[in-house]
C-alpha positions as YAML, in Angstrom:
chain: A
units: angstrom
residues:
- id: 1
  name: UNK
  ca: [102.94, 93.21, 53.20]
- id: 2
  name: UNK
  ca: [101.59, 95.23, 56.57]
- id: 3
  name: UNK
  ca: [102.04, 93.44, 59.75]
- id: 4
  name: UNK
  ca: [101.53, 93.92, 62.92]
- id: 5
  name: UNK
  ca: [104.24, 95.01, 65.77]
- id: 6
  name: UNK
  ca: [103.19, 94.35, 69.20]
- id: 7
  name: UNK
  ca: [104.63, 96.59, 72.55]
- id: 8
  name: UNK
  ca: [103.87, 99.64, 71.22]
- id: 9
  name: UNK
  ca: [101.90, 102.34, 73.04]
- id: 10
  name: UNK
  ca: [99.68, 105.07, 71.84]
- id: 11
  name: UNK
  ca: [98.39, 108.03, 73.82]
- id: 12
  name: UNK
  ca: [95.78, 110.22, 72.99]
- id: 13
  name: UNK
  ca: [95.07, 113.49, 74.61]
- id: 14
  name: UNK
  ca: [91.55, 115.59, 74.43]
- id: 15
  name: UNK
  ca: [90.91, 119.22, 75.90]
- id: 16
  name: UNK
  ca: [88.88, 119.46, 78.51]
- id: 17
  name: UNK
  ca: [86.63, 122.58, 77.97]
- id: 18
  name: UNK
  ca: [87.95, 123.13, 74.72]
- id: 19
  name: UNK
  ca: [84.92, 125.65, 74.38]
- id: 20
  name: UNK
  ca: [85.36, 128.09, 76.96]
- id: 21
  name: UNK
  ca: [88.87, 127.59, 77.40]
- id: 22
  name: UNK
  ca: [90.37, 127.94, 73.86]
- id: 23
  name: UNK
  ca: [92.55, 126.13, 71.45]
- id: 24
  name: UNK
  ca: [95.07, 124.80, 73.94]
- id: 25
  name: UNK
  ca: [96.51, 122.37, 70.87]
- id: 26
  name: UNK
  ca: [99.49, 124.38, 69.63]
- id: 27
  name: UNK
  ca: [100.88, 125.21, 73.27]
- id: 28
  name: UNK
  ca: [100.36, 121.22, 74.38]
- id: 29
  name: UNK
  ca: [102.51, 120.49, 70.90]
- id: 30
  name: UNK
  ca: [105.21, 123.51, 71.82]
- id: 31
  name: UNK
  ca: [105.57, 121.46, 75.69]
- id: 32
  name: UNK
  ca: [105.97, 118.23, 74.51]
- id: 33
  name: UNK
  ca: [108.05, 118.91, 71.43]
- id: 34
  name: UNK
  ca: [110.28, 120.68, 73.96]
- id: 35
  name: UNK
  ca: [110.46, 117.13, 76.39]
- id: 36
  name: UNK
  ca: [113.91, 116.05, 76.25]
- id: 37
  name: UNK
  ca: [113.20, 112.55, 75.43]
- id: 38
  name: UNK
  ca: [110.69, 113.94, 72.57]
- id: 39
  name: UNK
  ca: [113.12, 112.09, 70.33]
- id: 40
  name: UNK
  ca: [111.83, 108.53, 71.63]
- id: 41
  name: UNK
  ca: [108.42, 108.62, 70.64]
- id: 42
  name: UNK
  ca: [107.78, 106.28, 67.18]
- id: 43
  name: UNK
  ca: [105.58, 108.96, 66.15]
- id: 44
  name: UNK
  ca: [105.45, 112.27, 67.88]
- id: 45
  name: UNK
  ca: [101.90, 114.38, 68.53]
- id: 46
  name: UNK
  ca: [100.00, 115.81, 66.69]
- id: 47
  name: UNK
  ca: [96.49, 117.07, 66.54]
- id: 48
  name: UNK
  ca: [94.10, 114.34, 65.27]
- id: 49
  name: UNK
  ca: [90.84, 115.52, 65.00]
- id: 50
  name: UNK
  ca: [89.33, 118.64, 66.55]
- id: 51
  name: UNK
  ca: [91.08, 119.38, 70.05]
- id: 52
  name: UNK
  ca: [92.47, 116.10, 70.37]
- id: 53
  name: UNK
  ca: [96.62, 114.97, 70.03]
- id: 54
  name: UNK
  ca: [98.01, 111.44, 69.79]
- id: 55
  name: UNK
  ca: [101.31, 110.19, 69.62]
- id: 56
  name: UNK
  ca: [103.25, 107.01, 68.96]
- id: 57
  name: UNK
  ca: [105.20, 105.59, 71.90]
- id: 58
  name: UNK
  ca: [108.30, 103.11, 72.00]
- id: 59
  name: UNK
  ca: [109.86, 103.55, 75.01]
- id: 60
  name: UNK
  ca: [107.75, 103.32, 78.57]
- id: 61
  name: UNK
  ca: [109.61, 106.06, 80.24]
- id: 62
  name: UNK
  ca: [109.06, 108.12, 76.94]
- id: 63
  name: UNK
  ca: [105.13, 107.73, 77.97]
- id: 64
  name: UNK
  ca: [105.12, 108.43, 81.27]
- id: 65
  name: UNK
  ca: [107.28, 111.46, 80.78]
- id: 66
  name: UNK
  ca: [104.96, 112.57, 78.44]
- id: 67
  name: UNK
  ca: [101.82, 111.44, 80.62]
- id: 68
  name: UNK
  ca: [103.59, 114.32, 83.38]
- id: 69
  name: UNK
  ca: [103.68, 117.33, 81.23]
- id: 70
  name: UNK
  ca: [100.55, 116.48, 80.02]
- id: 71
  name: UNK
  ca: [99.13, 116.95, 83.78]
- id: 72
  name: UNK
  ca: [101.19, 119.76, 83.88]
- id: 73
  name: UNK
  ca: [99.66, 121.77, 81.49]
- id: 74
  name: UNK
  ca: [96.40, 120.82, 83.16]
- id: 75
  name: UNK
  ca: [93.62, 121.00, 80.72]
- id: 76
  name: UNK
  ca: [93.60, 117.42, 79.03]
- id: 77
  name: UNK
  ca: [92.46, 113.79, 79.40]
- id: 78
  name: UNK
  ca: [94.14, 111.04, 78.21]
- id: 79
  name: UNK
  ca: [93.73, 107.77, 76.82]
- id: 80
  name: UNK
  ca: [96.66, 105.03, 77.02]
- id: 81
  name: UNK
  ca: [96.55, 102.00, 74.67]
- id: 82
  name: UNK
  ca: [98.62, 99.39, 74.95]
- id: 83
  name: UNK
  ca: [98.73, 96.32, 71.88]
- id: 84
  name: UNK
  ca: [99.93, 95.41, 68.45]
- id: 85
  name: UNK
  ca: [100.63, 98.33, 65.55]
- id: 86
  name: UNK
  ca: [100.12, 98.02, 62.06]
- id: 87
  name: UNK
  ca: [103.87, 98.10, 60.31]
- id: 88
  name: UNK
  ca: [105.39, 99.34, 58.06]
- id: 89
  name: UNK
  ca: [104.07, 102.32, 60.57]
- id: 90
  name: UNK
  ca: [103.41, 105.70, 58.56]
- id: 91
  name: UNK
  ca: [105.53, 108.84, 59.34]
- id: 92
  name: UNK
  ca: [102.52, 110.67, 59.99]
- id: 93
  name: UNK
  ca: [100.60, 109.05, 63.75]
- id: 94
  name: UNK
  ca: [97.19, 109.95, 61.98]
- id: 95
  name: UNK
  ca: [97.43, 107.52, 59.19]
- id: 96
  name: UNK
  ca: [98.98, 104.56, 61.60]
- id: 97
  name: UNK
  ca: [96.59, 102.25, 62.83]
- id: 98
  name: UNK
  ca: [96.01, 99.12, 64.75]
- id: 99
  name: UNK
  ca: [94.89, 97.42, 68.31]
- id: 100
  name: UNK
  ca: [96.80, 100.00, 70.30]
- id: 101
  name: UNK
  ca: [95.25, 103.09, 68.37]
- id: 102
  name: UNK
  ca: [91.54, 101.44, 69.29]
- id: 103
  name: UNK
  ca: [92.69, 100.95, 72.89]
- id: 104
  name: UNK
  ca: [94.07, 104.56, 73.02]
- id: 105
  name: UNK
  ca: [90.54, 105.40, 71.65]
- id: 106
  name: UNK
  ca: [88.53, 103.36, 74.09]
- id: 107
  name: UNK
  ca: [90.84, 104.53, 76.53]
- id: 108
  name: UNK
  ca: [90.32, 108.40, 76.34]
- id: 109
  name: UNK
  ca: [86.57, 107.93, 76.36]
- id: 110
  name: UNK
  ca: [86.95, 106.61, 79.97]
- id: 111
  name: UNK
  ca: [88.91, 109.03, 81.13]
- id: 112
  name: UNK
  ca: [85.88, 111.37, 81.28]
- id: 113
  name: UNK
  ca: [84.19, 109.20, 83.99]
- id: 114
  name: UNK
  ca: [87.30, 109.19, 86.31]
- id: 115
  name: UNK
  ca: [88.45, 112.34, 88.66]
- id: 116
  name: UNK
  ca: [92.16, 111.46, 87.57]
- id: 117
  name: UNK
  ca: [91.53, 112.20, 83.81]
- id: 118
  name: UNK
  ca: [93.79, 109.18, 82.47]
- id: 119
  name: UNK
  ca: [92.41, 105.83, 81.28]
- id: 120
  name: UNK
  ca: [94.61, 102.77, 80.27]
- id: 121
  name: UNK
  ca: [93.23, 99.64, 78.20]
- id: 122
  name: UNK
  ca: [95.64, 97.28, 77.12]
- id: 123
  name: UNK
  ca: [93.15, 94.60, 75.17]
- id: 124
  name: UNK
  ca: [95.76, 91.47, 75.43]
- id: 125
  name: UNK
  ca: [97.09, 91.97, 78.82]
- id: 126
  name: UNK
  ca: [94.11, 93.57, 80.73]
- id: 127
  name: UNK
  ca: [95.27, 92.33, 84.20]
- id: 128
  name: UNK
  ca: [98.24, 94.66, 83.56]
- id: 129
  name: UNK
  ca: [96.78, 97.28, 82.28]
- id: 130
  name: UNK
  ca: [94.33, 97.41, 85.01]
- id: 131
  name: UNK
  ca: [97.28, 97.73, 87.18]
- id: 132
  name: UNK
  ca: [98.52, 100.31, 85.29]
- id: 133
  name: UNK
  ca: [95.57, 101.81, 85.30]
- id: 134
  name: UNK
  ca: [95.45, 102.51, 89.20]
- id: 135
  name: UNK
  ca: [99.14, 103.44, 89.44]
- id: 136
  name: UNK
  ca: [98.30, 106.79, 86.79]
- id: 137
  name: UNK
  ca: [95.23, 106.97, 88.44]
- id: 138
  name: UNK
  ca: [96.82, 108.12, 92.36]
- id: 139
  name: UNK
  ca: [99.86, 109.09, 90.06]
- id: 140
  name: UNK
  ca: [97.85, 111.55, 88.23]
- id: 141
  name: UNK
  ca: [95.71, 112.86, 91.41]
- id: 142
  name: UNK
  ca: [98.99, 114.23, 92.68]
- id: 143
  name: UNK
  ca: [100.14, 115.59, 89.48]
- id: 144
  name: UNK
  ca: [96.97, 117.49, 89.85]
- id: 145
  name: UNK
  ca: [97.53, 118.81, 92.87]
- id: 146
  name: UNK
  ca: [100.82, 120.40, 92.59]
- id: 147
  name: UNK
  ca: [100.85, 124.01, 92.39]
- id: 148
  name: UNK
  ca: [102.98, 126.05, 89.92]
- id: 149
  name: UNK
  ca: [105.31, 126.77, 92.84]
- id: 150
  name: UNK
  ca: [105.49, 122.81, 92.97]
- id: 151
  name: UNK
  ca: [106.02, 122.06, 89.80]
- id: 152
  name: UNK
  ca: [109.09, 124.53, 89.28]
- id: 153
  name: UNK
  ca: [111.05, 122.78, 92.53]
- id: 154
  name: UNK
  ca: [109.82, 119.19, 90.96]
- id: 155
  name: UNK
  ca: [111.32, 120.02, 87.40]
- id: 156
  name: UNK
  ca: [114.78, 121.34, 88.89]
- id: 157
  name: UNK
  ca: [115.04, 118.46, 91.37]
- id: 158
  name: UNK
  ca: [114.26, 116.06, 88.30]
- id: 159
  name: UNK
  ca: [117.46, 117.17, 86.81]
- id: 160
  name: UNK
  ca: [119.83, 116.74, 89.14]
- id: 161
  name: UNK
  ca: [120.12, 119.65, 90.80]
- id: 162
  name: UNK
  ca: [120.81, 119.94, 95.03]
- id: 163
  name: UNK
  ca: [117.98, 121.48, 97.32]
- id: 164
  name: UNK
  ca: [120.97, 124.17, 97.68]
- id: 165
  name: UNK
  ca: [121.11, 124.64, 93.97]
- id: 166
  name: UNK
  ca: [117.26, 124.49, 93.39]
- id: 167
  name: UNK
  ca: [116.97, 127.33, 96.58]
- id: 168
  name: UNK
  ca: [119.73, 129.45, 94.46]
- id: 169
  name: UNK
  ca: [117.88, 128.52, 91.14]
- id: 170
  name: UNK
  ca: [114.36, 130.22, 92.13]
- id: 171
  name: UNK
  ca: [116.38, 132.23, 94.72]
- id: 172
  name: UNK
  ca: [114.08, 130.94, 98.11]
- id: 173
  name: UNK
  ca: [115.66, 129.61, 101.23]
- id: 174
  name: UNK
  ca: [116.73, 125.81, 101.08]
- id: 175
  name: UNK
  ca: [114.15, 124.92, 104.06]
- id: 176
  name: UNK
  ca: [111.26, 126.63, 101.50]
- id: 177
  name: UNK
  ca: [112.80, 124.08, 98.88]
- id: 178
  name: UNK
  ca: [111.78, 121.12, 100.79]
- id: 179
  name: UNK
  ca: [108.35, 122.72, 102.06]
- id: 180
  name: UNK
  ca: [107.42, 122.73, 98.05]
- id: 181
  name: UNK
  ca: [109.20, 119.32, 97.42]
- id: 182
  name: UNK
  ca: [107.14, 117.45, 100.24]
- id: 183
  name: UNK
  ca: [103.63, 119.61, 99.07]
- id: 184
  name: UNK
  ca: [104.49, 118.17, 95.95]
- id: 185
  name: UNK
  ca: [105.01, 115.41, 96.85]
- id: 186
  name: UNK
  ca: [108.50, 114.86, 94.69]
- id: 187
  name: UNK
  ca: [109.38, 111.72, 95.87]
- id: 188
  name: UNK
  ca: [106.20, 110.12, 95.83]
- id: 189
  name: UNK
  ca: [105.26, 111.04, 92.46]
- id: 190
  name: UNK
  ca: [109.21, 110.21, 91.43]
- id: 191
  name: UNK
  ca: [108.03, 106.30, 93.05]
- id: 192
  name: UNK
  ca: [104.71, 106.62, 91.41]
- id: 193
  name: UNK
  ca: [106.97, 107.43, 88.01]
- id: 194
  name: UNK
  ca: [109.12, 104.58, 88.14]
- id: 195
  name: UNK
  ca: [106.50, 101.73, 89.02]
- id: 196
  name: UNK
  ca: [104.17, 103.24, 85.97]
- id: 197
  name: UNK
  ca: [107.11, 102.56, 83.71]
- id: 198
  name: UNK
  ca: [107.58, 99.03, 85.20]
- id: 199
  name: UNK
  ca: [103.79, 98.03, 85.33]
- id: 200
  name: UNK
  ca: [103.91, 99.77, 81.38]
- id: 201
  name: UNK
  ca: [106.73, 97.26, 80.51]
- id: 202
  name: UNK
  ca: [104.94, 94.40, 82.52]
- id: 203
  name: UNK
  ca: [101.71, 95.25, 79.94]
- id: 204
  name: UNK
  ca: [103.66, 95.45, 76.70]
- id: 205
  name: UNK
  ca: [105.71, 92.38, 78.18]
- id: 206
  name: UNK
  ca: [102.76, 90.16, 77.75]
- id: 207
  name: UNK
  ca: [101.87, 91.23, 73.85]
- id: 208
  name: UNK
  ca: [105.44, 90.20, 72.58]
...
């Protein structure tokens, strides 16, 4: 017999300018295939309908990780929805359904009124996912505003790696590392990453 799972979170992604700009869907699949938590997602992405991807979300950090290259890549809006999942969930995202893939849906439609491009809606906990909402809002302004430059120190610092061994890395000076990190504004975006996962949790925290 279905049921339904709650804590489960569904994004869906849709091209901005899809008709001057291309068919950006098989790159955006390549990028977030290649995240190294891709393996965390209940369902990963796929294209849904037209220029639009959606995937299947366990894991918080999984989202937000996903959220980032998403911004990245720089030509999409997304929808977040947060609620309940029809199990047993199918192996394929476009045949799952339930509260979260409506939310996602509701979500996404939003995000073409806001400058930030991300919506969250989050039907059973909306006082969280209003929260959540502003936290990808500012986090996704400075995602936006990162240049390529920015993003390459961001991604090496995100693994580990020294200001030294970032400099070496894109071979720059270690004083031109932290010029990038602080116009990216690494550490405020790597704050901004962390309370989106805990405000995510907080959401799916009331469905359960």
């Amino acid at each position: 017999m279905p049921s339904l799972r709650s804590s489960l979170v569904v994004l869906t992604a849709d091209q901005v300018d899809s008709r001057s700009g291309g068919d950006a869907v098989p790159s955006a699949l390549r990028a977030l295939r290649a995240l190294p938590s891709s393996g965390g997602s209940a369902r990963g992405f796929a294209r849904t309908a037209g220029d639009e991807i959606q995937a299947l979300f366990t894991r918080s950090s999984d989202t937000v990780e996903a959220l980032e290259r998403l911004a990245r890549l720089g030509c999409w809006r997304v929808g977040v929805g947060i609620g309940a999942v029809v199990t047993p969930v199918p192996d394929d995202v476009r045949a799952a359904s339930g509260e979260a893939f409506i939310a996602a849906r509701e979500a996404v439609e939003a995000s073409r009124l806001v400058p930030a491009r991300v919506a969250v809606r989050a039907p059973s906990a909306p006082e969280a996912g209003a929260d959540l909402d502003a936290a990808l809002a500012l986090l996704h302004l400075l995602w936006h505003r990162r240049t390529p430059a920015g993003w390459a120190v961001a991604e090496l610092l995100g693994q580990g790696l020294t200001g030294r061994e970032v400099a070496a890395e894109l071979d720059i000076t270690p004083s031109a590392v932290s010029q990038r990190a602080r116009a990216a504004a690494v550490e405020e975006s790597d704050a901004g990453m962390r309370l989106a996962v805990r405000l995510m949790d907080a959401a799916r925290a009331q469905l359960c």
